[in-house]
C-alpha positions as CSV (number, residue, x, y, z in Angstrom):
1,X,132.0,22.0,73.4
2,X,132.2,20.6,70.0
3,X,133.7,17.5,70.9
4,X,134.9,14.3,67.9
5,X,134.4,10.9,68.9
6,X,136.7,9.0,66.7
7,X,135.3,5.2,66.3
8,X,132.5,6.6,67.7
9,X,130.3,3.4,66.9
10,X,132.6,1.1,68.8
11,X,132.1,-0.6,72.1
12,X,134.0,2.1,73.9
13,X,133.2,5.2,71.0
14,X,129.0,5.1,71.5
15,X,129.9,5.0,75.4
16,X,131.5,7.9,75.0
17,X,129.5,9.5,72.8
18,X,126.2,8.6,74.9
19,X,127.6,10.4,77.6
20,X,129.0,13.5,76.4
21,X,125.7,13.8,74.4
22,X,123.6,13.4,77.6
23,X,125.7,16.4,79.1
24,X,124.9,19.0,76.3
25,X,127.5,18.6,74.1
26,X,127.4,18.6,70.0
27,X,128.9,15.3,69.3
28,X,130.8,13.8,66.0
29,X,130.8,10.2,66.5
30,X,133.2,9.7,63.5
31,X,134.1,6.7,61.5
32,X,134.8,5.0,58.1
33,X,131.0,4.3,57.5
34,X,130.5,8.3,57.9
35,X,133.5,9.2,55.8
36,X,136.2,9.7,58.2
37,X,138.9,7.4,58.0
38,X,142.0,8.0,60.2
39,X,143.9,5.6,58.5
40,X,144.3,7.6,55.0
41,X,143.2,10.9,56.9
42,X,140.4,11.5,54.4
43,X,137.4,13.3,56.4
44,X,140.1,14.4,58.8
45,X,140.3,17.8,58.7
46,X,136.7,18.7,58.0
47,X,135.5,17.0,60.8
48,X,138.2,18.5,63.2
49,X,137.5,22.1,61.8
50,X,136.0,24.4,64.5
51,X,136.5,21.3,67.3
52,X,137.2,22.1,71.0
53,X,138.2,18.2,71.6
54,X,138.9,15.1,69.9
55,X,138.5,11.6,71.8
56,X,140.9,8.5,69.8
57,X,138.5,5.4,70.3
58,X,139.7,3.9,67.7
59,X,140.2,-0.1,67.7
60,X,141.5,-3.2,65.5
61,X,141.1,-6.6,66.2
62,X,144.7,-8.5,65.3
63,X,147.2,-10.0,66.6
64,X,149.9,-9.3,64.2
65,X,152.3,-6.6,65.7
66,X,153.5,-5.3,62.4
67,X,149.6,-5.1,61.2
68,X,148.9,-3.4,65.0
69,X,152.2,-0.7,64.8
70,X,151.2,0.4,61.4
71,X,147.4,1.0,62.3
72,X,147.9,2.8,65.8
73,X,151.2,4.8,64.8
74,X,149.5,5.6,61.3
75,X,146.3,6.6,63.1
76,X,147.7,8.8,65.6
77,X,150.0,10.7,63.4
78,X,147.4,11.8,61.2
79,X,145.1,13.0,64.1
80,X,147.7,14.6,65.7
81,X,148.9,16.7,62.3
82,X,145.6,17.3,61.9
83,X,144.6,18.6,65.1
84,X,147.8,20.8,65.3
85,X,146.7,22.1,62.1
86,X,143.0,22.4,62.5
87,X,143.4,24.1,66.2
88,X,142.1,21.3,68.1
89,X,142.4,22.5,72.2
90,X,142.7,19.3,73.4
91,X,143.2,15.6,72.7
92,X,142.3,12.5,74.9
93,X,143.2,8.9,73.7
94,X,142.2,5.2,74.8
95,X,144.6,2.5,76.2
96,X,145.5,-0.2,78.3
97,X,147.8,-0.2,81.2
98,X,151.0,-1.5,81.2
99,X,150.8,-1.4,77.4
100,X,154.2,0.4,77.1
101,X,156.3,-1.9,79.1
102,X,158.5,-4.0,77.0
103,X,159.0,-7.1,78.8
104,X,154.8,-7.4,78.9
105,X,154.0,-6.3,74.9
106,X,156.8,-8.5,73.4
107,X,154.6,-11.1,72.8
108,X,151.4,-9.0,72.2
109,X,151.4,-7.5,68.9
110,X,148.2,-5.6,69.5
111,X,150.1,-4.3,73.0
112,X,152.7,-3.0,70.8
113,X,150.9,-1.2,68.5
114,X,148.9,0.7,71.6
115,X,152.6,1.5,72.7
116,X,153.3,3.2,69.5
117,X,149.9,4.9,69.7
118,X,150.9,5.7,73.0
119,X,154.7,7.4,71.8
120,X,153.1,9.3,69.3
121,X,150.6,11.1,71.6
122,X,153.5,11.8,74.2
123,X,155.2,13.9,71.4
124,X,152.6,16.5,69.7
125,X,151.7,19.8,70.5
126,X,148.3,19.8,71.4
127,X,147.8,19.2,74.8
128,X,147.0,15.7,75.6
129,X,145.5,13.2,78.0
130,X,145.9,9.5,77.6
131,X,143.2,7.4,79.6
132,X,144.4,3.8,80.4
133,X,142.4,1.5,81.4
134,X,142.7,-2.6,82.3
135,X,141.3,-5.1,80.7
136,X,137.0,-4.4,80.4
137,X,134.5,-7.0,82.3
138,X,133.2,-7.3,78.8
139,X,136.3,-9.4,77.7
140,X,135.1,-12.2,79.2
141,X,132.3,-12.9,77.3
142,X,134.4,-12.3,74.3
143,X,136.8,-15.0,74.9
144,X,134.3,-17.3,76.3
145,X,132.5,-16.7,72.6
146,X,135.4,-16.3,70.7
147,X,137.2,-19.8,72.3
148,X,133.8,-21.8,71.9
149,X,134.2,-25.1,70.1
150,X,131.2,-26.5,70.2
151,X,129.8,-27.4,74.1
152,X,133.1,-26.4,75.5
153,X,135.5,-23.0,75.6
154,X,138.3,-23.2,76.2
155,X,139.9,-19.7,78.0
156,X,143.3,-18.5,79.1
157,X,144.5,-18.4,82.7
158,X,145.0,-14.8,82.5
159,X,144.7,-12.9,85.8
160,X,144.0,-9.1,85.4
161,X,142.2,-6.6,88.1
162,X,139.4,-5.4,85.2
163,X,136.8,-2.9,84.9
164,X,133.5,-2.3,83.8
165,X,133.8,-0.3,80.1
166,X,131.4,1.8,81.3
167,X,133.2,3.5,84.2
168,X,136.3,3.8,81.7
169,X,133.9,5.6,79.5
170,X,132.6,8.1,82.4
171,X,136.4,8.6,82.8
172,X,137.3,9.5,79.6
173,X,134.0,12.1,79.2
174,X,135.1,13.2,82.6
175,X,138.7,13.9,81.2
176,X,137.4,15.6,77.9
177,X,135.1,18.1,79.8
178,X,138.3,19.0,82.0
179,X,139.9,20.5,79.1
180,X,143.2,21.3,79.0
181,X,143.6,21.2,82.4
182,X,143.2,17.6,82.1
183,X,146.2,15.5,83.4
184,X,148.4,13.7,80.8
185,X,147.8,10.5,82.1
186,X,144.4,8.9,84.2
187,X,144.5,5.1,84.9
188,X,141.5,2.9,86.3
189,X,141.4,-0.3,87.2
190,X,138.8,-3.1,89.1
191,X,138.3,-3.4,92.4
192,X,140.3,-6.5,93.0
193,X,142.5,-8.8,90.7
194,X,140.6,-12.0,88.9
195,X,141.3,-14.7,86.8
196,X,139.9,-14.4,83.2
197,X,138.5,-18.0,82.6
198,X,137.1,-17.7,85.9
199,X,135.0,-15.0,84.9
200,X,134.1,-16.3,81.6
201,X,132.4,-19.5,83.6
202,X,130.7,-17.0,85.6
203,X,129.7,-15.4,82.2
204,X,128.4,-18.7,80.9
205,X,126.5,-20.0,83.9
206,X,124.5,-16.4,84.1
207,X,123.8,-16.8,80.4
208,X,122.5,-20.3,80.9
209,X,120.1,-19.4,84.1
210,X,118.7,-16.1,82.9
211,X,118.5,-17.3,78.3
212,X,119.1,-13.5,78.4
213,X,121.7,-13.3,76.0
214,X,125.4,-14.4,74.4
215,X,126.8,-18.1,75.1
216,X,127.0,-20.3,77.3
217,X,129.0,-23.7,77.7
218,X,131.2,-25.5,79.9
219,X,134.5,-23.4,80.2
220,X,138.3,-25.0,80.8
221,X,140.7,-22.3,81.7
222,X,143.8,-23.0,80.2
223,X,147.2,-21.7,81.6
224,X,150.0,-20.4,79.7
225,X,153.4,-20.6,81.2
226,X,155.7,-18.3,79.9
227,X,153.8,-15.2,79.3
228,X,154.2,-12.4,81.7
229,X,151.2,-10.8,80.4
230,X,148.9,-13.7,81.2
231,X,150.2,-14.1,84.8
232,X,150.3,-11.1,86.5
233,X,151.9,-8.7,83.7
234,X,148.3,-6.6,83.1
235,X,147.5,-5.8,87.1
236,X,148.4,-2.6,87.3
237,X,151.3,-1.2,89.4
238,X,151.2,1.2,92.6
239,X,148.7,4.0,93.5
240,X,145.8,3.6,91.1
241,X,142.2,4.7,90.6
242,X,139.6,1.7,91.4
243,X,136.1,1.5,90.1
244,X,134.2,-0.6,93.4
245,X,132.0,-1.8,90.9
246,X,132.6,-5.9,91.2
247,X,132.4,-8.3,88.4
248,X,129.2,-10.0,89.6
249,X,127.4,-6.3,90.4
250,X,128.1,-5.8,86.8
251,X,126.9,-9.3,85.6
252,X,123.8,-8.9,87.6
253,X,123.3,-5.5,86.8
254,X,122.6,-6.9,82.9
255,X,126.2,-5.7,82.2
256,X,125.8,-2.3,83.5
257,X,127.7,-0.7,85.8
């Protein structure tokens, strides 16, 4: 198949596009930086002419709702005219679970622009799957970086069942290569439920024993009282798919799983 990766450079996007490329697939891994931006739709429909798939990858880092709603509901409307007009058999699209429910993205602006992403894909032609995922291993190592302050991070209580990004990306090439025979909707989660600051100190003790990579410092989890999302709002809810792949096969795995 001729198959577009939109933000095909991203951490989920080259995932994607690594493994779809490794089963004999021609591959578009398609961004701003090679003239396709989804925002304006310029490069759109050029890329998209003659595709059997296009995979939505696409990511922005904010936490402003009204900056997250305009991106993923802009975004997706111009894929989805474009695919209905370019003849596109089949999209797939990446979330989160639990993204659409109201009582847990009313305090998440970047949860409520996945739910718009999400609405606009439930109401297009072409046939559609949206892969959801929770929260990636990889997170962890992104807090405990991003809340660093000198010697100490400090990380959220947040308890999630998460997943290695690479099994979510297996799922989503899997779901391409099914066509449109595809289910609408495919969820994955972790093998069992964790606490988010707990794995970020597991993060930064591995990174201090092996001087392998990323850093490392003493980590305080924090908990914040009042915010569904962050205490218990992003396990997922009845009779989904689990990865077995644990958080410390993954860590001592060199992030692999």
């Amino acid at each position: 198949m001729k198959i577009i990766v939109l933000g095909g450079s991203g951490n989920m996007g080259r995932r994607v596009v690594g493994l779809l490329l490794g089963t004999g697939h021609e591959v578009v891994a398609a961004s701003r930086t090679s003239g396709v931006d989804a925002y304006t739709g310029s490069g759109l429909a050029e890329v998209f002419h003659g595709a059997d798939a296009v995979v939505d990858c696409l990511n922005l880092v904010s936490v402003s709702a009204a900056t997250c709603i305009d991106f993923y509901d802009t975004t997706a409307k111009n894929i989805i005219n474009t695919a209905e007009q370019e003849a596109v058999g089949h999209l797939v699209c990446v979330s989160i679970i639990n993204a659409r429910n109201p009582e847990i993205n009313k305090r998440m602006g970047y949860y409520r622009g996945k739910a718009a992403q999400e609405a606009r894909y439930q109401n297009t032609k072409v046939p559609t799957t949206i892969v959801r995922s929770t929260q990636w291993f990889e997170l962890a190592e992104t807090l405990l970086q991003q809340m660093k302050f000198g010697p100490i991070s400090v990380v959220p209580r947040m308890q999630t069942q998460p997943v290695a990004a690479d099994a979510v990306a297996r799922l989503v090439a899997s779901s391409v290569e099914s066509g449109k025979s595809a289910a609408a909707g495919v969820e994955l989660a972790g093998p069992e439920p964790r606490d988010m600051a707990q794995l970020a100190r597991l993060v930064s003790k591995n990174n201090a024993a092996t001087g392998s990579r990323g850093p490392h410092s003493r980590v305080i989890g924090v908990p914040v009282p009042g915010m569904k999302v962050l205490n218990g709002g992003l396990l997922p809810s009845g009779a989904v798919r689990r990865d077995p792949t644990t958080f410390e096969q993954w860590l001592g795995n060199g992030r692999k799983a």
